[in-house]
N, C-alpha and C positions, 0 to 999 in steps of 0.2 A: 504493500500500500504506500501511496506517495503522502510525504509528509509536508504540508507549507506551512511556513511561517509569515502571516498575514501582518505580521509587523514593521515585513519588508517593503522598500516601496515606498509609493502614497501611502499605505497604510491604513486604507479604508475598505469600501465595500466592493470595488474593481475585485479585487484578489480574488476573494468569494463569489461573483459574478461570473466572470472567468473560467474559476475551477469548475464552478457546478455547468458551466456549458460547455466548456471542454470534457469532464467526466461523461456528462450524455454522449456526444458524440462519438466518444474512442473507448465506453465503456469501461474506464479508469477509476476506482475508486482512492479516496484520499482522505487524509484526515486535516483540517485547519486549525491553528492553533495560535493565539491572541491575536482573533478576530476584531476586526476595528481598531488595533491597538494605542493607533493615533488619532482616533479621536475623541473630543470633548465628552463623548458618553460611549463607551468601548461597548464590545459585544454587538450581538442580534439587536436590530430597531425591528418596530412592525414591518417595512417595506422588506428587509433582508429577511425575515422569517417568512413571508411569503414567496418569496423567490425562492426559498431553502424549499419551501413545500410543494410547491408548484414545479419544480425542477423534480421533486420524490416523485410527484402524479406521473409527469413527464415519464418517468424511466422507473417506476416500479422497483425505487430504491429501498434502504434502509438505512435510518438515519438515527443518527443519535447527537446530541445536542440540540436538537430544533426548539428551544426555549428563548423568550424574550431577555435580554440579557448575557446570554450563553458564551464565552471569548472560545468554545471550542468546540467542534463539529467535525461529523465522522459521515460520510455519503460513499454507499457502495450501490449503486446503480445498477441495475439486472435485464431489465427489456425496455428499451423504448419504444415506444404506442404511438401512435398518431392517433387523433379521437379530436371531440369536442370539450372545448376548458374552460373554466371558468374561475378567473383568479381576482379575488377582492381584497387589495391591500387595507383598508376597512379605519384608513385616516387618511391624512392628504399624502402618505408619502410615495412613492414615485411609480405609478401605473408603468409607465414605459419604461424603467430601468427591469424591471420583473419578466416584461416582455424580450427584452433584450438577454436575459437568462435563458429562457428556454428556445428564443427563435431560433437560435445555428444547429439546435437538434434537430425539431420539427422541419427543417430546411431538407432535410437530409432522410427523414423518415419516411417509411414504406407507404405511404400513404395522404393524401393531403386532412389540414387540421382547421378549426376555428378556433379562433379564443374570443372571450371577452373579459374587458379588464376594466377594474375600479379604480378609484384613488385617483392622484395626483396626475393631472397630465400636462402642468403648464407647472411647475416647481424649481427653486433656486439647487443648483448645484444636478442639476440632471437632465437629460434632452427633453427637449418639450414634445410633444405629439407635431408639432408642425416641422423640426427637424427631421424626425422621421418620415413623415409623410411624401417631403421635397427633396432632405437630401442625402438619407440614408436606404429607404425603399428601393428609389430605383437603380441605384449600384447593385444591388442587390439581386433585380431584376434583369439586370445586363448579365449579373453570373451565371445564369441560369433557373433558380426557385422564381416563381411567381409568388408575390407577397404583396396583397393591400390592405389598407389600412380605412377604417371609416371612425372619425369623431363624432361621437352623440352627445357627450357634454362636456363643455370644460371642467376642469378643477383645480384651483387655485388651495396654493398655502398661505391658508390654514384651513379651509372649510373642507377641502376635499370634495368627495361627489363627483366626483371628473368619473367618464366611461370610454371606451372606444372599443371597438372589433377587428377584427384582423384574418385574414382568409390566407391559407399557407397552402400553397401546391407543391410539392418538393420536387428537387430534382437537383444534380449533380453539377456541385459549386466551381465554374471554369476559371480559370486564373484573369485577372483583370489588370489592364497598363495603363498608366492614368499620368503623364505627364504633360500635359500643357491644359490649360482651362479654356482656352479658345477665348474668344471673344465675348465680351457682356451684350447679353442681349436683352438683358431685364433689372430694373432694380424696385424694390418695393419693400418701403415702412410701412407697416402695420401695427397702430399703438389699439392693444385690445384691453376694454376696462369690463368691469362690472362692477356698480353700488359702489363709486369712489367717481368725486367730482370731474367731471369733463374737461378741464383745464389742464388735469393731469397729462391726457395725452397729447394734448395738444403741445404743451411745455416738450413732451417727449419730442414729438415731431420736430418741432421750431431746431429741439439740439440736434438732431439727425441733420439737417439743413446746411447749418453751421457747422458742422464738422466736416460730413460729406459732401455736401452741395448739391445732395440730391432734390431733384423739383419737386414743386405741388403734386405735379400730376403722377407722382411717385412717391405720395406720401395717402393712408387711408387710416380712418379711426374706424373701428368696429366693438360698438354695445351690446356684449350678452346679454340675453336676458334670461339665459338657464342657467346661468352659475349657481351654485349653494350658497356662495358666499362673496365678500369684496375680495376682487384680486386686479393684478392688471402687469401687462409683458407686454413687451418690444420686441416685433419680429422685422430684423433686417433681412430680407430674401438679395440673392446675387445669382442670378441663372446665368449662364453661359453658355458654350457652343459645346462642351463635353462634361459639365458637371451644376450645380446648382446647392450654394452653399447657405446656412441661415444661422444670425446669428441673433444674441437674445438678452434682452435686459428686462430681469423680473422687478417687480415695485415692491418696495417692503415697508413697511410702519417706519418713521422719523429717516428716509433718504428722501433725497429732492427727487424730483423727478427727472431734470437736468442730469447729476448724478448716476442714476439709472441709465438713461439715453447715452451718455456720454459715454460709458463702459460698453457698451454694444457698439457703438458706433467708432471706437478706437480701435476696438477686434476686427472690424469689419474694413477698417484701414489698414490696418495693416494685412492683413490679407489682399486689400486688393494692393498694394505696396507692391508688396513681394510677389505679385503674378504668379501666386502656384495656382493648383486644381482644388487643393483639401487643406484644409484649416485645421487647429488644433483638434476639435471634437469630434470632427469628419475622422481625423486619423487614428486614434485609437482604434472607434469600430472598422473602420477597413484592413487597420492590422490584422483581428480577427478574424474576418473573409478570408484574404486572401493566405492567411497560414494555414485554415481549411482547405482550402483551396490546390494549397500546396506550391504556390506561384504567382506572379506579379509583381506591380514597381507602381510608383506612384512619387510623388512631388509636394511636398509639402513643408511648412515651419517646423525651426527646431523643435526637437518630438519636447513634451512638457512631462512631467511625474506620471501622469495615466497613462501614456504610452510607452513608455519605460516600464512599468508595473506589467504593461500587456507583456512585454518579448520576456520577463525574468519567468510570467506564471504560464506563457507556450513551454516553455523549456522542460516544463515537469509534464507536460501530457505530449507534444509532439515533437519530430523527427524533422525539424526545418529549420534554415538558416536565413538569418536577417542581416541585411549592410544595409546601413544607413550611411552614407558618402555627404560631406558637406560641397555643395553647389556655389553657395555663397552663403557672406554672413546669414542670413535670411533663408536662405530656399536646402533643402535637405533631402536624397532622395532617395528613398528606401527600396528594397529591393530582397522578393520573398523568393524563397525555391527548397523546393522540398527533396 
């Protein structure tokens, strides 16, 4: 049995996200040991013990430690199924990071799957459903699996209530080469509120402007009116001629909104800065793909702690080698083969 030390790294819930997707799909079981080590409240949150269970449903494991609080976890995975799922992280924490646990199996499973999933789907510190939706989906879809995605409600932290579905046809993950982004052929802010003053996103916008000097007519407000609760994010969309990136500034109690706007919109300069295809948050997950995969290259910023985390926790389930070549200060170009 493989042993990880989850305190390596970031030091967070990647490790564990990771393992438990990699174990699905190479049938690897492992034990994890000071889970969350690095952070503020170590251990199993609600979001990670539903990922931990949902990943069991998934593959018909056996698990030991699946307690709230838990710094140490034992998953021996036995058959993966494909079927119908239903996972409700049952607070606002992160619907799509849960999904992102068991998709690379279901990818690959004898059969195609639904899910539907609760909880958080617009949350600080984790992709929002719109990332997904624009510009992790369809890479996805270029490797081969057919994967969509459908929003039925937002959910905001702290209220939660977010839902969405997700339709998985599998089929054999082809290696992907992703250096150059082609040309922009699209830009679009989107400041999304619910039950929090309209000014807000307007303030967002106006900093989008000013930073990037994208137009009017590239700027949109959108009023839920199904949220559970007050929330409100900043989605920078950048589509291109070979990729379409989206970056994110969620609103939190006592930050300006300025502030907000202002941090999305620096990520999204610097990326277009540096002319690669994939951004920081793009690249971790395509690390993932394409070391399934077993092949591929790709262009992107210097890798950050998440993606670093990714190549140390392949090391313990597969048989692949990663070069990451510096381009220039900025541009970095990774390169998988198995």
């Amino acid at each position: 049995m493989i042993r990880i030390d989850g305190s390596k790294g970031e030091g967070g819930g990647q490790v564990l996200r990771t393992s438990l997707a990699l174990s699905l799909v190479t049938g690897t079981p492992f034990q994890l040991v000071n889970v969350r080590a690095k952070r503020a409240k170590p251990g199993l949150l609600r979001q990670h013990l539903t990922a931990v269970k949902a990943a069991a449903e998934v593959g018909a494991a056996e698990v030991e430690g699946a307690e709230l609080g838990s710094r140490e976890l034992t998953f021996k995975p036995r058959a993966l199924s494909a079927g119908n799922y239903y996972f409700s992280v049952g607070t606002a924490g992160s619907a799509t990071l849960v999904l992102q646990t068991v998709l690379p199996a279901l990818m690959v499973a004898s059969g195609p799957s639904t899910l539907m999933l609760e909880g958080g789907t617009h949350n600080p510190a984790a992709p929002p459903f719109d990332f997904l939706e624009k510009a992790y989906l369809p890479l996805v879809r270029r490797m081969g699996p057919r994967v969509d995605a459908v929003l039925e409600r937002h959910g905001f932290f702290p209220a939660g209530g977010g839902k969405f579905r997700v339709n998985v046809l599998p089929a054999p993950l082809r290696p992907l080469v992703l250096l150059e982004r082609g040309r922009v052929k699209r830009r679009q802010a989107t400041a999304l509120f619910s039950q929090i003053p309209f000014n807000v996103a307007q303030r967002e916008l106006a900093t989008v402007e000013q930073v990037l000097g994208w137009r009017p007519d590239e700027q949109r407000v959108e009023e839920l009116k199904r949220s559970q609760g007050p929330g409100n994010a900043l989605m920078l969309e950048v589509e291109s001629e070979h990729v379409t990136e989206v970056f994110t500034g969620f609103g939190e109690r006592g930050v300006r909104a300025e502030e907000v706007a202002g941090r999305a919109a620096e990520a999204a300069k610097r990326y277009l800065d540096a002319e690669v295809p994939v951004g920081e948050n793009l690249c971790d997950q395509l690390l993932l793909l394409l070391a399934l995969a077993k092949g591929g290259a790709f262009r992107t910023l210097p890798l950050d702690g998440h993606s670093q985390t990714q190549l140390e926790t392949f090391a313990h389930f597969l048989e692949v080698k990663v070069k990451v070549s510096e381009v220039s200060k900025e541009v970095r170009e990774v390169e998988v083969r198995g």
